[in-house]
C-alpha positions as CSV (number, residue, x, y, z in Angstrom):
1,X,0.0,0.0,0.0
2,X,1.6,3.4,-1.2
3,X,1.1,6.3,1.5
4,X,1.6,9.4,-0.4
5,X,1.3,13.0,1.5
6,X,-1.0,16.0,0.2
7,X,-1.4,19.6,0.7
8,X,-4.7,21.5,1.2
9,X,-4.0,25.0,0.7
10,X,-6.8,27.3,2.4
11,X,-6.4,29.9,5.5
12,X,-8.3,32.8,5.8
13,X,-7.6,35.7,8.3
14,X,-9.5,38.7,9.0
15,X,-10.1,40.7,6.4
16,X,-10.5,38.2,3.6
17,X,-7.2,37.5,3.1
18,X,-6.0,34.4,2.0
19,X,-3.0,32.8,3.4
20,X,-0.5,29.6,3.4
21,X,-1.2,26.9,5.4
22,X,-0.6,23.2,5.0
23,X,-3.1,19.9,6.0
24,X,-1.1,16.5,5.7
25,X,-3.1,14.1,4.8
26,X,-1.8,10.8,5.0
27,X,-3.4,8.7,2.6
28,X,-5.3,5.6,3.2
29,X,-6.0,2.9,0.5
30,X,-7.2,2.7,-2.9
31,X,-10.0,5.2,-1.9
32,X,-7.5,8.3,-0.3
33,X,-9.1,10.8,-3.0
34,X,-12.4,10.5,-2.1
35,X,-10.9,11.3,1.6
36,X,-9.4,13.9,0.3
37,X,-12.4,14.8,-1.4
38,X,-14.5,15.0,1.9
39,X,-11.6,17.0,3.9
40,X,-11.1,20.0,0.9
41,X,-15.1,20.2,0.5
42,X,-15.7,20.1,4.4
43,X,-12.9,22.7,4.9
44,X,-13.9,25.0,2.0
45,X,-17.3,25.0,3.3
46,X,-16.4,25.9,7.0
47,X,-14.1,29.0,5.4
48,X,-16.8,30.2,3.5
49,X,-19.1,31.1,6.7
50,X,-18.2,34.7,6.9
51,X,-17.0,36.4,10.0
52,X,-16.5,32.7,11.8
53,X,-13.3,32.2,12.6
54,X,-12.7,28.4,12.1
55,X,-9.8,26.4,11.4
56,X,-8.9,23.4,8.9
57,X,-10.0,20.2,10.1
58,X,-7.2,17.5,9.4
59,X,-8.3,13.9,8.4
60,X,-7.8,11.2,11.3
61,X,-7.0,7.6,9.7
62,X,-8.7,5.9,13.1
63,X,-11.6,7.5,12.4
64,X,-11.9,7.1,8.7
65,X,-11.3,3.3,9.4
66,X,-14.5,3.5,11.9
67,X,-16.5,5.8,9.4
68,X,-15.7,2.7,6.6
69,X,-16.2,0.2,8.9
70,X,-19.9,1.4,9.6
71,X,-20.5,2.8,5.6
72,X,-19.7,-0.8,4.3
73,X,-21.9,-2.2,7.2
74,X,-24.7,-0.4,6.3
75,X,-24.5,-0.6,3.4
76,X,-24.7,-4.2,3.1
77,X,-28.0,-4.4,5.0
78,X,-30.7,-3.6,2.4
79,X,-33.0,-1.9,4.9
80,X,-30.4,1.0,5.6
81,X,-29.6,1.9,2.3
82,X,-33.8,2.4,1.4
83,X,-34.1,4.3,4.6
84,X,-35.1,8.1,4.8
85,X,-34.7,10.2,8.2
86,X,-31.8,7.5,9.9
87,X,-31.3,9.0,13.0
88,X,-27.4,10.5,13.6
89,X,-25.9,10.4,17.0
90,X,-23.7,13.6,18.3
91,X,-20.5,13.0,16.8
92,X,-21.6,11.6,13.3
93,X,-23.1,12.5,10.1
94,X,-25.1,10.0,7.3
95,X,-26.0,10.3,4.3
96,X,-28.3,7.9,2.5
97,X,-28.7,8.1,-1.3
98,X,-30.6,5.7,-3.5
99,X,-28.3,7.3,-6.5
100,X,-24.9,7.7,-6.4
101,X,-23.9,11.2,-5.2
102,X,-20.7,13.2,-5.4
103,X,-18.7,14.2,-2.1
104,X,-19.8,17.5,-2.7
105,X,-23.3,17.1,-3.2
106,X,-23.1,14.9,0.5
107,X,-21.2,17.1,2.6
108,X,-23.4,20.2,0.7
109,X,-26.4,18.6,1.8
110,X,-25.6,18.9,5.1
111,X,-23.9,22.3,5.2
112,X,-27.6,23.2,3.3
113,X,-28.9,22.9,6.5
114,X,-27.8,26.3,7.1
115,X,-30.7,27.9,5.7
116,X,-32.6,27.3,8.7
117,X,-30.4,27.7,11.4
118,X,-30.4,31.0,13.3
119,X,-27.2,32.0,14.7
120,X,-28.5,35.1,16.5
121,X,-31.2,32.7,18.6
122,X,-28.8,30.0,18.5
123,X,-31.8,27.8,16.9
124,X,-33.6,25.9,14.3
125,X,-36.5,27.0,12.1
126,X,-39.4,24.6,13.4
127,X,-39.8,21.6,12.2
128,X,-36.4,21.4,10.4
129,X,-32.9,20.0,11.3
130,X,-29.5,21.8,11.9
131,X,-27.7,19.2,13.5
132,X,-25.4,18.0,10.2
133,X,-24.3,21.2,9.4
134,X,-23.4,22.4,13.0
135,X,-21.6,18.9,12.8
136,X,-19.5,20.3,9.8
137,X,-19.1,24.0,11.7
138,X,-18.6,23.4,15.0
139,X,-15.4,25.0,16.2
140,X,-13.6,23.0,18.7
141,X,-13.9,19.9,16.2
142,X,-10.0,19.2,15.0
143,X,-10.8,15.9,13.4
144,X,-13.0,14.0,10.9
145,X,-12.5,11.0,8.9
146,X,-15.6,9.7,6.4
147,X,-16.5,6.4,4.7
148,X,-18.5,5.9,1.4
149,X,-20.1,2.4,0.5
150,X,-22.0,1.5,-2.5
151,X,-25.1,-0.1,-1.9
152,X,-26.8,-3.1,-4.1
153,X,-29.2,-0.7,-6.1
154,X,-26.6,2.1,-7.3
155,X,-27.2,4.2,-3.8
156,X,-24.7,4.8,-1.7
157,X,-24.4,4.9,2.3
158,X,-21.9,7.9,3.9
159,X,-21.0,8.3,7.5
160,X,-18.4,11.0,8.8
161,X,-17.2,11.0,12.2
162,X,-15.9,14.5,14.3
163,X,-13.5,14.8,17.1
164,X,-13.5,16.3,19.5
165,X,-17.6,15.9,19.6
166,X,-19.2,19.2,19.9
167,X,-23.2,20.4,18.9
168,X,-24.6,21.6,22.7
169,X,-27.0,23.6,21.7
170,X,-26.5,26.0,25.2
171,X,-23.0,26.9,23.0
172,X,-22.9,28.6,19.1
173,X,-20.6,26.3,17.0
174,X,-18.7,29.4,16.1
């Protein structure tokens, strides 16, 4: 198995300005692009929330392993991968598709969620759900590390893991 390094090139400072930074990513496997995939579009997408002031995340290999563990898992029980409305504990997202679907049009499905959240109340429009994109925001999380399965129809079964956990919804994610 070849491990090969990468750079992600994305820090922004007050004022819009965009400077150097480098994210290692160790590389896992014959999937390490579609890693990569899921750290540049979850770390452009927490950069582009203006006046926030979050960090990179940087990809953990223990909890990608998890996050593939479960993705494969699931998706090789029929019943998970026709399910609508799974239910996602605190430090996890899925994502169940019954198409195949990019990493960008998972992780901006989530980050959609933004729509309805209300940073001034710290809250959710009624009847909706916040809780995967506060998952991709929240500012104490360093770490995150996804898996992607195909299911038997064509679908396809994502779960993303966070570390350190956050989403209390006493504290703002940023």
């Amino acid at each position: 198995m070849e491990k090969r390094l990468r750079v992600l090139v994305t820090w922004w400072i007050p004022g819009g300005l965009l400077l150097l930074s480098i994210a290692a990513l160790g590389s896992m496997a014959r999937q390490d692009d579609i890693y990569w995939q899921f750290l540049q579009t979850h770390n452009a997408d927490r950069m582009s929330i203006k006046g926030a002031r979050l960090h990179n995340l940087s990809y953990d290999d223990t909890l990608t392993q998890h996050a593939q563990y479960e993705a494969e898992a699931f998706a090789g029980a029929p019943r998970y991968c026709n399910a609508s409305g799974l239910s996602n504990n605190h430090f996890r997202n899925l994502h169940v598709t019954s198409v195949g679907a990019s990493v960008m049009e998972i992780v901006r499905s989530w980050v959609g969620e933004s729509k309805y959240y209300n940073y001034s109340t710290n809250s959710c429009a009624p009847g909706k759900t916040c809780d995967h994109y506060l998952r991709v925001v929240w500012n104490t999380t360093k770490f995150m590390g996804c898996g992607l399965a195909r299911c038997p129809d064509g679908g396809s079964f994502t779960v993303c893991y966070y570390n350190p956990v956050g989403v209390f919804f006493r504290d703002k994610p940023y």
